[in-house]
N, C-alpha and C positions, 0 to 999 in steps of 0.2 A: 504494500500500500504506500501509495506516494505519500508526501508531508507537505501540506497546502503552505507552510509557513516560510518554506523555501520556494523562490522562484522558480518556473518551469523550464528557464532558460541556464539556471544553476544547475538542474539538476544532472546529476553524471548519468547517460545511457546505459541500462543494462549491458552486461558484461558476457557476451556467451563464452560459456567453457570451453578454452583450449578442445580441438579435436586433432587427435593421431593419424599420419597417414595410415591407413591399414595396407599393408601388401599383399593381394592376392596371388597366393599361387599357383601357378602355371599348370593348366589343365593335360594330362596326360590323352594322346590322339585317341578317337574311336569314332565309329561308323555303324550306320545300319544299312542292312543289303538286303532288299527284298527279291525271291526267288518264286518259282513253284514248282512241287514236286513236280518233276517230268517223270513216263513210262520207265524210261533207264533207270530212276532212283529207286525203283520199288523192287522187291524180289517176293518172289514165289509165294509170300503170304500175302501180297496186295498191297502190304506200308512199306514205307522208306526202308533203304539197306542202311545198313550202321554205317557203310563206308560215306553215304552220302553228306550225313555232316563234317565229315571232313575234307568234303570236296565244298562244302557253303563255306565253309568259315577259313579255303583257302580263297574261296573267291572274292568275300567281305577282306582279306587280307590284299588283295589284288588290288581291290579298290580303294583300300587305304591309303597305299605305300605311292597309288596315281596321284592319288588327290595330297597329298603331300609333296609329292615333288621327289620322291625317292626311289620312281621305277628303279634306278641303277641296279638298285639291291638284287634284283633278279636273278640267279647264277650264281651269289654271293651269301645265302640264308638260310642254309641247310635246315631242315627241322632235327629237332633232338631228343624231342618228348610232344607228344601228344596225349591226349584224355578225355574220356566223352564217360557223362552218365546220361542214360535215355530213358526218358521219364514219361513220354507219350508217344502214340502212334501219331504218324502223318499219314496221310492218301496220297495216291494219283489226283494231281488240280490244287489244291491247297495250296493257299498262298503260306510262304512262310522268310521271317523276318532274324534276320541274323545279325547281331549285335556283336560286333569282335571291336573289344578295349586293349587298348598299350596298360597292361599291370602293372610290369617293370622294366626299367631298362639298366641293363649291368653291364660291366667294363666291354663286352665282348658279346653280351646275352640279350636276348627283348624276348619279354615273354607275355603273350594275350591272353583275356581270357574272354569267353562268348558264351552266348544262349542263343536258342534258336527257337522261336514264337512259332506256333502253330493256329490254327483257329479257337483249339479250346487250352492253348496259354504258352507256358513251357514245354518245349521236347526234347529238349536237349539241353544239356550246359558243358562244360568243356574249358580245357588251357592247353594251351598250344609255345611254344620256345624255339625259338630259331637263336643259333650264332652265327657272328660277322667271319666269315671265312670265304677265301676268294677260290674258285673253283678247283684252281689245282694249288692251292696249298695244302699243307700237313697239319694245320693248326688252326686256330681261331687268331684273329687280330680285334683290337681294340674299335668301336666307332669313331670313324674321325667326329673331329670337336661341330663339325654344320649338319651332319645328321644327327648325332646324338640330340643336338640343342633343340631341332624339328620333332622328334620323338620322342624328346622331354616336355616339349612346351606348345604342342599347335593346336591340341585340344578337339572338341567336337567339329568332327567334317562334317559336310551334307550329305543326307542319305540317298540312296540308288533304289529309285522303288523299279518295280515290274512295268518294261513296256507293251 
């Protein structure tokens, strides 16, 4: 409450409280890829093969490593571990939505992890690890410091639905 006894033109303006920059940090890359089961995905029971999520969640990897700017990789990102739990059936026709996230990235290692939506929700979830290794070497090498920094910090891409 003001005090009438002092002038309006004395009186000192409220003071707002100092505010801290906050630093946000740097979103780690992911994508959503929408597919649908095709005839090929399915086997002899009529639902998706096991193999086929891991044919989604290379191709949600495809489309990441584009829209980042890091086709290079290609030829240079062996997988090393793979992992799938399957939690529902898919069809033949079903659309389905595959979400592959950057989890970590390690001196040498990037490793995602995905699910894969179906009509009636999750069918899949899964982690997948590639290392930076160039076709005909005998080892892993380090990320240079312009792709690490990309697949440290570039965050949510746009997603690829079905044409």
């Amino acid at each position: 409450m003001s005090n009438p006894a002092i002038p309006a033109a004395d009186r000192a303006a409220p003071v707002a409280a100092p505010t801290a920059a906050v630093a946000v940090p740097p979103a780690l890359p992911s994508v959503v890829v929408e597919r649908r089961v095709e005839w090929s995905d399915t086997d002899a029971a009529g639902h998706y093969h096991f193999s086929s999520v891991l044919r989604w969640a290379e191709a949600a990897e495809a489309v990441l490593l584009r829209r980042l700017g890091l086709d290079g990789l290609f030829g240079s990102i062996p997988r090393v571990h793979f992992e799938a739990d399957y939690l529902e059936r898919l069809w033949f026709g079903d659309a389905v939505h595959v979400e592959l996230r950057v989890d970590r990235v390690g001196t040498s290692s990037l490793h995602y992890a995905f699910e894969v939506r179906g009509p009636g929700g999750p069918a899949a979830t899964g982690r997948m690890s590639v290392v930076h290794s160039a076709a005909t070497a005998r080892g892993v090498s380090p990320w240079p410091p312009q792709v690490r920094q990309v697949l440290c910090e570039a965050g949510p891409q746009a997603p690829e639905y079905y044409g």
